[in-house]
C-alpha positions in Angstrom: 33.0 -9.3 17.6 34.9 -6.7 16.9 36.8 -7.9 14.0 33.7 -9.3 12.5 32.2 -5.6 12.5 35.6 -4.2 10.9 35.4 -7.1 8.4 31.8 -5.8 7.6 32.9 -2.7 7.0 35.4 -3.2 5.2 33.1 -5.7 2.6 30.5 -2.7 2.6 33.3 -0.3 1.8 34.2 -2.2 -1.3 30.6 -2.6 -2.5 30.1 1.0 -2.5 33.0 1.6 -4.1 32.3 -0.8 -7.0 28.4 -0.1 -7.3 28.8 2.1 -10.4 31.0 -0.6 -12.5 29.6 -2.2 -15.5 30.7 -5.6 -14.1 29.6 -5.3 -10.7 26.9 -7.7 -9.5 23.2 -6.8 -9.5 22.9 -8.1 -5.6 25.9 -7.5 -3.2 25.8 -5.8 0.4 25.2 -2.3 -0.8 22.1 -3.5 -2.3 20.9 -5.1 0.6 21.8 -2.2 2.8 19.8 -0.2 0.0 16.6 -2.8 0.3 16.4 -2.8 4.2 16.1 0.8 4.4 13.6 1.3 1.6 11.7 -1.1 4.0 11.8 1.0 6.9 10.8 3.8 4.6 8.0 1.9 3.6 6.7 1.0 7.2 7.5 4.3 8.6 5.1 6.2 6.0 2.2 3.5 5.9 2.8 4.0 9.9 2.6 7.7 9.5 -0.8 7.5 7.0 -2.4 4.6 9.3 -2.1 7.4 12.1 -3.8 9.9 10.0 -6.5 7.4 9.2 -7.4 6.4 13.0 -7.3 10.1 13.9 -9.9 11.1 10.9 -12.2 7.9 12.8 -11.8 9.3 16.2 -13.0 13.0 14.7 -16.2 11.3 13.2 -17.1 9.9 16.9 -14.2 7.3 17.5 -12.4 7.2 21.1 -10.7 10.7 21.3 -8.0 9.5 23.2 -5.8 8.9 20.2 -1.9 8.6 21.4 -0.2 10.7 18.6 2.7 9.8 17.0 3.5 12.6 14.7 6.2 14.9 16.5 6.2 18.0 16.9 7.1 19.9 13.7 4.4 18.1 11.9 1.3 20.4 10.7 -1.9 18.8 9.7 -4.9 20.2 7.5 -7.4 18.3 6.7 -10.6 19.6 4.5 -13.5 17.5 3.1 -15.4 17.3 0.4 -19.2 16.7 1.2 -20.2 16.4 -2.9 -17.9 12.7 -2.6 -17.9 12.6 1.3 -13.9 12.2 1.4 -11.5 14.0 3.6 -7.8 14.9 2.7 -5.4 15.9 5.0 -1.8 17.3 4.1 1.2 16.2 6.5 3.2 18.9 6.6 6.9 18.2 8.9 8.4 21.5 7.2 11.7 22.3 5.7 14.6 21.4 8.1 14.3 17.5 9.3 12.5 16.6 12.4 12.5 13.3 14.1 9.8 10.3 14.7 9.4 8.7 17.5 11.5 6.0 16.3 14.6 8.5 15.3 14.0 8.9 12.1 14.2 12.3 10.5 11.9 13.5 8.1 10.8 16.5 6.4 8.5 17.7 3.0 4.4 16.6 3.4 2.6 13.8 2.8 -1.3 13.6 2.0 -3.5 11.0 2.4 -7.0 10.2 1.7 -10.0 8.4 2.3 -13.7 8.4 2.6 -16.1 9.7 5.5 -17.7 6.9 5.9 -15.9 4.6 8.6 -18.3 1.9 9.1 -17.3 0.0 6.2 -15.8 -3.5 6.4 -12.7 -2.5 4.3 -11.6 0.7 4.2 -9.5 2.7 1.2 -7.1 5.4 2.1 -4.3 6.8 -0.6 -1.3 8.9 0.1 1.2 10.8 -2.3 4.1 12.8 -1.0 5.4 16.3 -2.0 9.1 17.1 -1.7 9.3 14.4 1.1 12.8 13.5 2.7 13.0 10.1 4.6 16.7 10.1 6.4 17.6 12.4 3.1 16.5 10.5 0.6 14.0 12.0 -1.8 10.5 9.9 -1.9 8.0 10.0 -4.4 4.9 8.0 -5.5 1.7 6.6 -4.9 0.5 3.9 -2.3 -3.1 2.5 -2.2 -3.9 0.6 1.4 -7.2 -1.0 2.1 -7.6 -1.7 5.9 -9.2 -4.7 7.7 -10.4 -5.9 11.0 -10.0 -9.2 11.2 -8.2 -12.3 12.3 -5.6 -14.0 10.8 -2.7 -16.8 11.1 -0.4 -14.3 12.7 -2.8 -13.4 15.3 -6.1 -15.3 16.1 -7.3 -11.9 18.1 -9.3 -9.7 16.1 -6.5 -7.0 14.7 -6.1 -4.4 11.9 -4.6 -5.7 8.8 -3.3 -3.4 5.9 -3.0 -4.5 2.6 -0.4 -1.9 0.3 -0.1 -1.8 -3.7 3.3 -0.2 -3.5 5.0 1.9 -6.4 7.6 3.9 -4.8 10.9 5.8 -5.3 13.5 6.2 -3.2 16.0 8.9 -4.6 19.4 9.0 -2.9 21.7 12.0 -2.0 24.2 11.0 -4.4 21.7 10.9 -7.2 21.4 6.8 -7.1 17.6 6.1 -8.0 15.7 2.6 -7.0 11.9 2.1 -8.4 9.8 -0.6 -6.6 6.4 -1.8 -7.0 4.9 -4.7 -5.6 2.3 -5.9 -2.8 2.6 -5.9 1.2 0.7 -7.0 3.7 1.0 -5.1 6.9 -0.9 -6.6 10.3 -1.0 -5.4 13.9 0.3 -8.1 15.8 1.0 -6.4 19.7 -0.8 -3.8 20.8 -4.3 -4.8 19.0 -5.8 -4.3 22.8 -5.3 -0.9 23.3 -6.1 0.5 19.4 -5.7 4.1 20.2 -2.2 4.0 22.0 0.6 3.4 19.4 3.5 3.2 21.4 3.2 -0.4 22.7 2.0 -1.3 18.6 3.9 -4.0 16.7 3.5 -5.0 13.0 4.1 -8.3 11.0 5.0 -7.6 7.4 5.0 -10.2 4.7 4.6 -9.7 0.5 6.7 -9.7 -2.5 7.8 -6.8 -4.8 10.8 -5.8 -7.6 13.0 -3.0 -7.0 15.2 -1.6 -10.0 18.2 0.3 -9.5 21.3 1.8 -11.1 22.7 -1.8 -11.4 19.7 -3.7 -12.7 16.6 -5.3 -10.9 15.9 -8.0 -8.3 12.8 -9.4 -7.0 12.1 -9.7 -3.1 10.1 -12.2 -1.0 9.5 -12.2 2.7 10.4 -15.3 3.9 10.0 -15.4 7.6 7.5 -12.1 8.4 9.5 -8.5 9.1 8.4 -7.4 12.2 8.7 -3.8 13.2 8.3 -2.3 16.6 6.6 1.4 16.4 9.4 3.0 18.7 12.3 1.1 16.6 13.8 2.3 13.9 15.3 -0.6 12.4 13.8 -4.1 11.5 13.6 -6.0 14.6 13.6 -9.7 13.0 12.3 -11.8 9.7 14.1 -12.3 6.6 14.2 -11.6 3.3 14.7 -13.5 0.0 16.6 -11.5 -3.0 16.5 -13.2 -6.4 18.2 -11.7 -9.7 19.1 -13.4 -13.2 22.7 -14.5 -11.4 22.3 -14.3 -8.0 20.0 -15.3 -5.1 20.5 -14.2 -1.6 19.5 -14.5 1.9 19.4 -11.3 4.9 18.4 -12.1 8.4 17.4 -9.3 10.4 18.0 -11.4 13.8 16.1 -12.4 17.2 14.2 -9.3 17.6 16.8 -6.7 19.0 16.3 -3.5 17.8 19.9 -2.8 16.2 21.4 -2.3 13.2 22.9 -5.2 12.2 21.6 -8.2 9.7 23.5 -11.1 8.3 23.6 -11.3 4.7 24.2 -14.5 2.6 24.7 -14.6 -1.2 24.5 -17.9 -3.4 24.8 -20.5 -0.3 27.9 -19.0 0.5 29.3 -18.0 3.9 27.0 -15.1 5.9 28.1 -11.4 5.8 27.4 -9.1 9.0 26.0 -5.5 7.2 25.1 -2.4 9.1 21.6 -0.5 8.2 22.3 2.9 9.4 
């Protein structure tokens, strides 16, 4: 195990070393390292705004016993606008990183939106960030979600499903910028029995989108559905399909551990161990 772990190092060491060459390959581990954690970006933000969203229902005469998720640092102001019966509230989780409950480290504000009225069957909410730092890395953009109750394939129970039009950018320390846009469908598959408490809460991801990089572009599809536990901070299982104008490849988060380790497989060939964090 141990040499297989040295041997993925070594193979990620060599992609990032490469990644600015005019040769290099538009998919290789790096990339894939990149992909995965844009993912968790994504989750951990629609996560973040879902929260938001439930706590504006419990204000309006919801169950108040909302379990919050939001640490400490995080400041919330929320103001509404009677003339268009919306509310807005601005995330604020300051200037020095603080820490979700999952261990990832955040800091800058985020605001999301929606309309008073909750008893609609689909509900809109938006979200925009300002000088917002996921694990360091600058994110900006726009994401639309329009939330469900309902049941589905994944889960016969009724549970809340979130469908996301996603344009985001993910802006790295070292200046490396990746664009995606695409569609993802988020669905609460554990945890649906106890809606207010979100520590026992586990999603089922599926969708396609196109991310755009310093190298080029590729286009992802969820193959087997990314599943994310709320108090993880990694992708606990699922996989993912990468295809480019030379390349197609393969990651495989695993059995549902919650480490840092996938298995990476480009153009049939043999599988590469990568780590995520």
């Amino acid at each position: 195990m141990k040499t297989k772990f040295l041997l993925a190092v070594a193979a990620l060491s060599i992609a990032f070393v490469g990644c600015n060459r005019e040769d290099d390959p538009v998919f290789n581990a790096q990339t894939a390292k990149v992909s995965a954690e844009m993912d968790v970006i994504a989750d951990d933000v629609s996560q973040i705004a879902e929260e938001e969203y439930k706590n504006q229902e419990a204000n309006a005469g919801r169950p108040d016993n909302v379990t919050a998720l939001l640490p400490a640092c995080a400041t919330v102001t929320t103001t509404f606008d009677d003339f268009t019966q919306t509310w807005t509230s601005v995330i604020d989780f300051g200037d020095s990183n603080c820490s979700l409950a999952n261990g990832n480290s955040v800091r800058g504000e985020i605001t999301v939106s929606g309309s008073s009225n909750f008893d609609q069957t689909s509900y809109d909410v938006s979200y925009t960030f300002n000088n917002f730092y996921h694990n360091d890395r600058l994110v900006q953009g726009t994401r639309d979600v329009t939330f469900t109750w309902e049941s589905t394939a994944a889960q016969a129970d009724q549970h809340t499903v979130a469908n996301i039009d996603l344009d985001l950018t993910v802006t790295y320390p070292n200046g490396n910028e990746y664009h995606r846009t695409g569609h993802r469908i988020r669905e609460l598959i554990a945890g649906y029995g106890t809606p207010f408490n979100w520590i026992d809460n586990t999603y089922q991801v599926s969708g396609q989108w196109t991310t755009t990089g310093p190298n080029g572009s590729w286009s992802s599809t969820i193959g087997t559905p990314l599943v994310y536990n709320v108090q993880c901070g990694y992708i606990a299982s699922g996989t993912l399909e990468f295809t480019t104008d030379s390349n197609n490849a393969l990651l495989d988060y695993g059995d549902g551990l919650c480490d840092w380790f996938a298995t990476l497989t480009i153009n049939g060939g043999n599988e590469t161990t990568i780590t995520l964090n």
